[in-house]
N, C-alpha and C positions, 0 to 999 in steps of 0.2 A: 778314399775317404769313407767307402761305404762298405766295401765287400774284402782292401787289402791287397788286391791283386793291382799292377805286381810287385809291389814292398811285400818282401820276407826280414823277417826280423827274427833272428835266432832258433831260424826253422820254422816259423809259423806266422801269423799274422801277426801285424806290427802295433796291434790296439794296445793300450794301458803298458808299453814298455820304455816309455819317458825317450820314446823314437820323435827326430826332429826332422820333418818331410822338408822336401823345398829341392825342385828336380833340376833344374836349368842356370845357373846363375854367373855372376861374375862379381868382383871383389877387389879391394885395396891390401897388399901383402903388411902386414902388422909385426908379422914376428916371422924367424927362421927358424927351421929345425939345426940340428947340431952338421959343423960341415957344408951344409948349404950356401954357395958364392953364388949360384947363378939368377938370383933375384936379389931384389935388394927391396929396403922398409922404404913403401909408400909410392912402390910401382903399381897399374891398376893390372889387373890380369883376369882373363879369363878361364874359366874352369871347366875341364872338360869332364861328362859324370862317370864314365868309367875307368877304375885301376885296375888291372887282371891280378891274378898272380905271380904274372912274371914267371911261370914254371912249367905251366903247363903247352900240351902241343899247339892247343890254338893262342895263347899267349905268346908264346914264340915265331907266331905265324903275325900275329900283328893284330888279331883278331880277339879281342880283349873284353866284348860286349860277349861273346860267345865264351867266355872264361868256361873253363869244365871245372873251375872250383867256383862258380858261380855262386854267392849266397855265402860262403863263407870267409869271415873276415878274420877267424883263425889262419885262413890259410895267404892272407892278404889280399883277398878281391874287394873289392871296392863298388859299389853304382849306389852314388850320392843321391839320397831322397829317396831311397828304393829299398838297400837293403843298410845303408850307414845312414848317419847322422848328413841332413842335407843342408839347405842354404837360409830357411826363416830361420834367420838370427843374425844376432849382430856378429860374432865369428864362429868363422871354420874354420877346420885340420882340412888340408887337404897333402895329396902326395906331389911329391914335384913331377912326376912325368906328368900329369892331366894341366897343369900352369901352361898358358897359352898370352905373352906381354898383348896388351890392347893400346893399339896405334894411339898418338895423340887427336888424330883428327876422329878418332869416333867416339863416340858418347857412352859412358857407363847402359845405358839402355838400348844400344843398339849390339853392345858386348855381350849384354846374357842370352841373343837371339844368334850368337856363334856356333852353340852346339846344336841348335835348330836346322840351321842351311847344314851343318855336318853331319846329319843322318841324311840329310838328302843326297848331298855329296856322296857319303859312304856308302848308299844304296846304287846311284847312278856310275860310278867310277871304279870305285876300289872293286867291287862284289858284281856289279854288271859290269863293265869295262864300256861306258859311252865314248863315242869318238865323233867328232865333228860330222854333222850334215844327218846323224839319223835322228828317225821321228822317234819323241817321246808325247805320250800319254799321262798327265795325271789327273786320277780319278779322285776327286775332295780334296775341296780348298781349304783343308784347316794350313795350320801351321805349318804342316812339313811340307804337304802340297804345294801352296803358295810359293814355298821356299825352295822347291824341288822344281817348279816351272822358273823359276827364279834362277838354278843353280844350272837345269839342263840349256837355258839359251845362251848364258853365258858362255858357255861349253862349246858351246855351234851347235847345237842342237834343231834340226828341222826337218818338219814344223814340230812346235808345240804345243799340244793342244790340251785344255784344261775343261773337264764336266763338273756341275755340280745342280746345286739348287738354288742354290742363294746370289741372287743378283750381284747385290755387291761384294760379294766376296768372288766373284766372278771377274767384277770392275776391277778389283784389285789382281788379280792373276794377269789381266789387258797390260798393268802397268807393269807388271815386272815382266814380262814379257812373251804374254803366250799370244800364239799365234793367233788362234782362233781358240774360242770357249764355248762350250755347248752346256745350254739348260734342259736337265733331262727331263724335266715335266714338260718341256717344249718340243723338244727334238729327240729323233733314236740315235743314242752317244755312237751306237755302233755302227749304223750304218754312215752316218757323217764323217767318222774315222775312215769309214773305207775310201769313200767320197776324195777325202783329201789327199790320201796316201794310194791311189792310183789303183785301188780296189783292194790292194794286200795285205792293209793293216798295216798298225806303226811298230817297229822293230822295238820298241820298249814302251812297258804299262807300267806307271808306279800309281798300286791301289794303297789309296791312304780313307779308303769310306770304313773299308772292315765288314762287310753287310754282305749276305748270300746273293741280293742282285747284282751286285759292282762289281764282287769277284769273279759272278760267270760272265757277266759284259766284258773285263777286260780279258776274260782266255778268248772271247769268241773276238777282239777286237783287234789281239795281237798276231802277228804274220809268222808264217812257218820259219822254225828253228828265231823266232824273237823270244823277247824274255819278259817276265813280268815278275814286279818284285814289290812283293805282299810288304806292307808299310804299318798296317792297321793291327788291333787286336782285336778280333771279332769276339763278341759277348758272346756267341751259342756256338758249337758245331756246326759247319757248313757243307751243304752239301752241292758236289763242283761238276760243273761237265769234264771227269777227267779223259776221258774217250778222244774230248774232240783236242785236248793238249796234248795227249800219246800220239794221236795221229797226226796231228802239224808238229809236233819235234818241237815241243815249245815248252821252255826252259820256266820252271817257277822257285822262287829264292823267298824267303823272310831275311829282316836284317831288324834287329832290337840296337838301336844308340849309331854310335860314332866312331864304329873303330878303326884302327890304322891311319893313328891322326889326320883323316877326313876334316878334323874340324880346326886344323891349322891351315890345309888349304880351303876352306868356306872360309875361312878370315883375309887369306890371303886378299880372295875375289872380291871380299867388303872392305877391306880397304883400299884397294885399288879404286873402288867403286865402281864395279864391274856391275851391282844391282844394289837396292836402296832395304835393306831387310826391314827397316822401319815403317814400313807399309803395312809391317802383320801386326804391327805394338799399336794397341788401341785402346787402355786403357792403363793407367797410374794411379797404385795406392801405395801407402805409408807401412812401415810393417805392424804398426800398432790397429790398421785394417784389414789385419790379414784374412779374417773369418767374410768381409765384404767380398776383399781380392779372389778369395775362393769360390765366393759365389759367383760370381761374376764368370767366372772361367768358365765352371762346372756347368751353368745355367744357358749360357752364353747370355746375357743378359746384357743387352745393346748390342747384338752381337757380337761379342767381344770375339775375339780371336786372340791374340797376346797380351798379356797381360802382367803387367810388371810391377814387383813391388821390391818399396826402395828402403834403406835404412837412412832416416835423416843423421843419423849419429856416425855415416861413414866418412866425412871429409875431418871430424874431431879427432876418429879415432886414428886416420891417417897422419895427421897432424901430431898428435901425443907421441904416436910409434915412431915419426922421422925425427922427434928429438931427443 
């Protein structure tokens, strides 16, 4: 909104080029492209934000958020809201591989928080490889945090343990399922990590703060040869205890979105209702309040956390499309 990053738009910032943001969402199919059987008009579906290329090595790996034709939509990559035309509006183009069908028993607004738990997913699983019984760490209860303490206990993950600052956003990490959460204006996150995990630290840190202290709390908090996988975009240059990660064999990873269809199994686990992702939606606007919705996000203003906005005109055009 302010600075651009990280929507590229034709190689540069995406200001005054009639670019249509809107990063996360999900949607009623209206129309088919040519050849398309495997959806039909007025299925609801979920959309997931990146398409790769399709050609490239890491697209062939499955790794599509990682596209090396990244930003270019000559070459057919794709990441809706970012660098193509995204979801404020009443329709998208989307491509068929990112089409994910949304269960009947879940709610249009529980559907556009799919690709949410699917960076968590794709962080903890595809990219870390978690397995039943080990300790994860997450570092801030935003969205993906919440969703990431959410995805790892479902997993078998234990313990899990969630830091932040914010009371209730805290409450909310209790209900989806972390073990124990620590206030870091209250408590040292790291030493209480050790505390729990039998002095060695937890075998996995998902830092989703982005800030120079969170990042070196979790190297000092994670256990020799564990992993930590950076979630956040830090504003500045950080400067890391790399020393004390060389000498414990401790694995650090970034992961940008949802690749490797990640966010087909975080659907899975929400429809089974293995956790309730409706916890992080705290807020509903119209899209004709979009510039409110915005604020709202940006500001966190009631502490918003998720925040959803709707098209009142999508069950009409649903309707027009299935006759």
């Amino acid at each position: 909104m302010h600075t651009g990053s990280p929507a590229s738009i034709q190689g540069g910032l995406p200001f005054n080029k009639n670019f249509t943001p809107g990063h996360e969402y999900m949607g009623t199919v209206a129309a088919l492209g040519p050849d398309v059987d495997e959806f039909t008009i007025g299925e609801r579906i979920s959309v997931e934000i990146h398409a790769g290329c399709s050609q490239c090595k890491r697209c062939r790996q499955g790794m599509y958020t990682s596209c090396l034709n990244y930003g270019k939509p000559e070459k057919g990559h794709r990441a809706n809201g970012f660098t193509t035309d995204g979801g404020f509006a009443e329709y998208a183009v989307n491509h068929i591989n990112t089409l994910a069908r949304v269960p009947d028993t879940m709610s249009d607004a529980e559907a556009t928080l799919v690709v949410t738990a699917g960076t968590s997913m794709y962080g903890l699983t595809e990219l870390g490889g978690l397995v039943a019984g080990e300790s994860v760490v997450v570092i801030g209860p935003g969205p993906i945090g919440l969703l990431a303490v959410a995805v790892a206990k479902a997993l078998g993950a234990s313990p899990v343990i969630l830091t932040g600052t914010r009371n209730r956003r805290l409450a909310i990490g209790k209900e989806l399922g972390a073990d124990r959460v620590i206030n870091i204006n209250d408590e040292d996150a790291v030493e209480v990590v050790k505390q729990l995990t039998g002095g060695i630290g937890a075998d996995y840190v998902v830092e989703c703060a982005g800030n120079e202290a969170t990042i070196n709390q979790a190297i000092h908090m994670t256990n020799r040869g564990g992993k930590i996988c950076l979630a956040a975009f830090p504003h500045d240059p950080v400067t890391m205890d790399i020393a004390y990660l060389v000498k414990n064999n401790i694995y650090a990873y970034g992961i940008r979105g949802e690749g490797r269809s990640a966010t087909r199994r975080a659907m899975a686990l929400m429809a089974e209702k293995r956790f309730d992702a409706t916890k992080i939606h705290t807020h509903t606007f119209p899209l004709a309040d979009l510039p409110t919705a915005l604020r709202y996000a940006r500001e966190r203003v009631d502490d918003a956390i998720k925040v959803v906005v709707t098209n009142p005109k999508a069950s009409s055009i649903a309707s027009a499309a299935a006759e």
